[in-house]
C-alpha positions in Angstrom: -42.8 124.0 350.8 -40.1 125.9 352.0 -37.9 124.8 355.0 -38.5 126.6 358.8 -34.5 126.9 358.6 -32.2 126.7 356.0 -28.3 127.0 355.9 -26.9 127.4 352.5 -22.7 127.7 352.1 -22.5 128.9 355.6 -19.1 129.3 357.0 -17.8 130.4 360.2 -14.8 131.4 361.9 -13.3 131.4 365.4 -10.5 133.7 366.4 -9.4 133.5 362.5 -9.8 129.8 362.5 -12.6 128.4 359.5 -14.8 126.0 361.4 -18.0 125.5 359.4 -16.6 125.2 355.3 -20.3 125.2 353.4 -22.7 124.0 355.5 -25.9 123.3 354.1 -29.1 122.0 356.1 -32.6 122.5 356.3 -35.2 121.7 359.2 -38.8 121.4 358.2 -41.6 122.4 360.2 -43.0 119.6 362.8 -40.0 117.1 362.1 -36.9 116.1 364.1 -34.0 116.1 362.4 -30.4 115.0 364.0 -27.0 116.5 363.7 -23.9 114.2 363.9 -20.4 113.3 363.7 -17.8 112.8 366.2 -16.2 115.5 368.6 -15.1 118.6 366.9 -16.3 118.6 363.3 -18.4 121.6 363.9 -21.5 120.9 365.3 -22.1 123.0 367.9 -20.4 125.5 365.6 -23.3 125.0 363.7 -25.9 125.3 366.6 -24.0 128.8 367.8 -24.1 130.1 364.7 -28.0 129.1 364.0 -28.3 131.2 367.2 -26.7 133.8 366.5 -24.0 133.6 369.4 -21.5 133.1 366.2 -21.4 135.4 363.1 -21.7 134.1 359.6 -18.6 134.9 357.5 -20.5 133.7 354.4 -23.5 131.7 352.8 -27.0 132.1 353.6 -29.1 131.4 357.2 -33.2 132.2 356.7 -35.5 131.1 359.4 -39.6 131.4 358.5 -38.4 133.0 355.3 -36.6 135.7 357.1 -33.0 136.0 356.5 -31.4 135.9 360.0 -27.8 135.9 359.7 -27.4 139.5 361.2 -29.8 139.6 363.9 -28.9 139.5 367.3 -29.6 136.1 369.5 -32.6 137.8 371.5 -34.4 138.6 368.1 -34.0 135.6 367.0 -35.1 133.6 369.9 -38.5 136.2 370.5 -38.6 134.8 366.3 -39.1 131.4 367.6 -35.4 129.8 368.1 -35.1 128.0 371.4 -32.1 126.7 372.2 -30.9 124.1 375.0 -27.1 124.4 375.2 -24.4 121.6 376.0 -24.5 121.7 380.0 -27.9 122.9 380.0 -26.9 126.0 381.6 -29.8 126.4 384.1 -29.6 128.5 386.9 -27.9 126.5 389.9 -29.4 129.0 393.0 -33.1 129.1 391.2 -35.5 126.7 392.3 -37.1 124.5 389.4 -39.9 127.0 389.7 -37.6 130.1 389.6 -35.5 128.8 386.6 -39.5 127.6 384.5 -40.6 131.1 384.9 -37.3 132.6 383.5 -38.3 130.8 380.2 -41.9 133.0 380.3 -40.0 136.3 380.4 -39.5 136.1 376.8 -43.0 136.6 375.5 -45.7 138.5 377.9 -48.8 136.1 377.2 -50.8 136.8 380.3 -51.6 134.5 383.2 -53.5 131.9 381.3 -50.9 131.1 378.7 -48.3 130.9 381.1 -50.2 128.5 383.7 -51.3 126.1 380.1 -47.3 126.6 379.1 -46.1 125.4 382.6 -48.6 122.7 382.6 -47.6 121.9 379.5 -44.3 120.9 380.4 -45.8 119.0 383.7 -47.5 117.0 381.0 -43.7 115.9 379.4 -41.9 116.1 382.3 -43.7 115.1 385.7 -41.1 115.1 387.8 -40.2 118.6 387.6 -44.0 119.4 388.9 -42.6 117.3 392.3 -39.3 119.1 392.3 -40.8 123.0 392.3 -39.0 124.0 395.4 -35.2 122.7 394.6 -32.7 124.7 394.0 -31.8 123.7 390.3 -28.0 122.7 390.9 -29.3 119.9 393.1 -30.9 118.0 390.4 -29.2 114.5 388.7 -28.2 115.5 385.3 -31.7 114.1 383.5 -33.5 116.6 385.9 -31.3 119.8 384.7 -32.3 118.3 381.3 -35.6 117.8 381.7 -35.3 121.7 383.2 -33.7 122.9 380.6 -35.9 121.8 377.8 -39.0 122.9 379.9 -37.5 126.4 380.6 -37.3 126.2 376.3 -40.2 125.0 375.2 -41.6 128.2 377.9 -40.6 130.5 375.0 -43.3 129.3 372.9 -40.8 128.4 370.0 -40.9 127.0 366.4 -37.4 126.1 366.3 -36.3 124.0 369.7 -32.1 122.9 369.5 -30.6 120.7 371.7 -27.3 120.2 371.6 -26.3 116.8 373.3 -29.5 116.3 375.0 -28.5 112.8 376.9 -24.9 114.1 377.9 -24.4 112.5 381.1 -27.4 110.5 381.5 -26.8 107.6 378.9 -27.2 104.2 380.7 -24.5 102.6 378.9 -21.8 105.0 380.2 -23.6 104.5 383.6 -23.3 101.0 383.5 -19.6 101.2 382.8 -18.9 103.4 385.5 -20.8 100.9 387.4 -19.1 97.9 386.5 -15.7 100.0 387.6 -16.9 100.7 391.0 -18.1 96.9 391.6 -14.3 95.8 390.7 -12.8 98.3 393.0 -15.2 97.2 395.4 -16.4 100.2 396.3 -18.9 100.0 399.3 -22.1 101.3 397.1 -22.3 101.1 393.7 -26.0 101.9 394.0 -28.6 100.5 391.5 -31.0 103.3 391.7 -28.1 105.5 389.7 -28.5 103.5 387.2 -32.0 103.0 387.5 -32.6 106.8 387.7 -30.0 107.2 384.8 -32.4 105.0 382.5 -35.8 106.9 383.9 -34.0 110.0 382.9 -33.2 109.0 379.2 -36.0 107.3 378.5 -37.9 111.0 380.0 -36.1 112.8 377.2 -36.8 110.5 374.5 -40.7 110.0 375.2 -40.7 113.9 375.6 -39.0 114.8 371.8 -41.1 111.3 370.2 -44.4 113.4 372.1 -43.6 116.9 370.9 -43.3 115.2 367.3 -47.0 113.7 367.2 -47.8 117.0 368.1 -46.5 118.7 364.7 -46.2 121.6 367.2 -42.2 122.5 366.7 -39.0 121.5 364.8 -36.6 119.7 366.7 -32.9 119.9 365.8 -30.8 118.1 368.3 -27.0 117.0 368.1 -26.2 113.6 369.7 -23.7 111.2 369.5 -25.9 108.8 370.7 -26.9 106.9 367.7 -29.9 104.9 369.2 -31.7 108.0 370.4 -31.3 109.7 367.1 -32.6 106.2 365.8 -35.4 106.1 367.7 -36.5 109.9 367.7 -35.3 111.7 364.6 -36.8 111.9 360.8 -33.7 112.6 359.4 -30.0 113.4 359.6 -27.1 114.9 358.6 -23.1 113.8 359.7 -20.6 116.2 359.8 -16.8 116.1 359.1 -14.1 118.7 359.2 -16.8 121.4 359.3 -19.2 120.0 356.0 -22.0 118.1 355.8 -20.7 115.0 354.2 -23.8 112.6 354.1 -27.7 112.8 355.3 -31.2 111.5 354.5 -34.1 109.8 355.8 -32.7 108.3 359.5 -33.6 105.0 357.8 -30.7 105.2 356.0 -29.0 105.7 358.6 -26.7 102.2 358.6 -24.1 100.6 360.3 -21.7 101.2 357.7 -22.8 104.8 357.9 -22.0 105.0 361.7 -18.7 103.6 361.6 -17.6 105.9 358.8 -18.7 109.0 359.9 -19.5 108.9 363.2 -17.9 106.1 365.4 -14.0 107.1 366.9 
């Protein structure tokens, strides 16, 4: 069976620089599959050029057995690629409401198949259904994610990538800044942060592990955060200097591994 998107050789440039040196990768249909490696070793290079908001300077890019490599990023998400950007990039003056229904423009399905979409994404992600009538740059970071992968999965697509998906919302990080605050003594260091912090995660992660029971999509998401991918992906692949140097089942994916290719 033939992979929903595969990369063969692909390289890339950036103002005259050679980013991605021979990528290859392939996403199957209904699996999760996680892109690594530490900061700047191409992997949202990888994700832009997937979408189109890159060219390909050589190699071979095919999604559903179409090559896509020189179609514009609009074709290629009405084909089916969703994509959920580092920063999530929702819209700040929307409501939660205002910014879901931006996500229906791209297909015209009729009334039904928008109301089962939104409820859809109710389903995953309950608290946006109490949020409707906030203005989107008012939400915690795990709400503009949640958002954001709503607003996506709104396209009706084959393909969903997130890039960094628990940016800003990892409890560890939270806890950190946390323990920070306590020493300086600041005057509220509140628990619910980091409560809220952990509700948000764990929102995410129950979300992709629900979307892959369903077999309904392919999920390729780049995270640094090695338990998440753990816990939610198939398999993997870990970058370096713009390659792919090692993947495989996310079993394989060992300690020894991690501190090679992916720890600083």
């Amino acid at each position: 069976m033939s992979a929903l998107l595969q990369l063969t050789a692909v390289e890339t440039d950036i103002a005259g620089s050679r980013i991605l040196r021979g990528v290859n990768l392939a996403v199957n249909a209904g699996e999760v599959v996680a892109l690594m490696g530490r900061n700047g070793v191409g992997k949202t290079t990888t994700l832009r050029t997937i979408t189109g908001l890159l060219p390909v300077r050589s190699g071979t890019l095919t999604f559903a057995g179409q090559d896509i490599a020189t179609l514009a990023p609009d074709v290629r998400a009405r084909a089916g690629i969703a994509y959920v950007p580092q920063g999530r990039d929702i819209f700040p003056h929307l409501t939660v409401e205002e910014n879901l229904h931006v996500g229906l423009l791209v297909h015209r399905r009729g009334r039904a198949s928008d109301l089962a979409g939104l409820e859809r994404v109710y389903s995953l992600f309950p608290v946006l259904k109490e949020m409707l009538t906030r203005k989107g740059g008012v939400l915690s970071g795990g709400q503009q994610q949640q958002l954001a992968i709503g607003r996506a999965l709104l396209t009706n697509p084959k393909l969903l990538i997130l890039d960094e998906p628990t940016e800003g919302i990892q409890p560890s990080i939270i806890d950190q800044i946390g323990d920070t605050l306590k020493k300086l003594k600041a005057p509220r260091a509140p628990a619910d942060v980091f409560q809220r912090a952990a509700q948000d995660v764990q929102a995410v992660t129950l979300a992709v592990q629900h979307l892959k029971e369903e077999h309904s999509l392919a999920i390729l998401l780049v995270e640094q955060y090695v338990d998440f991918c753990r816990e939610v992906a198939d398999r993997y692949y870990a970058m370096d200097r713009g390659a792919v140097v090692v993947s495989g089942e996310i079993a394989t994916l060992t300690d020894d591994v991690v501190k090679k290719h992916l720890q600083v």
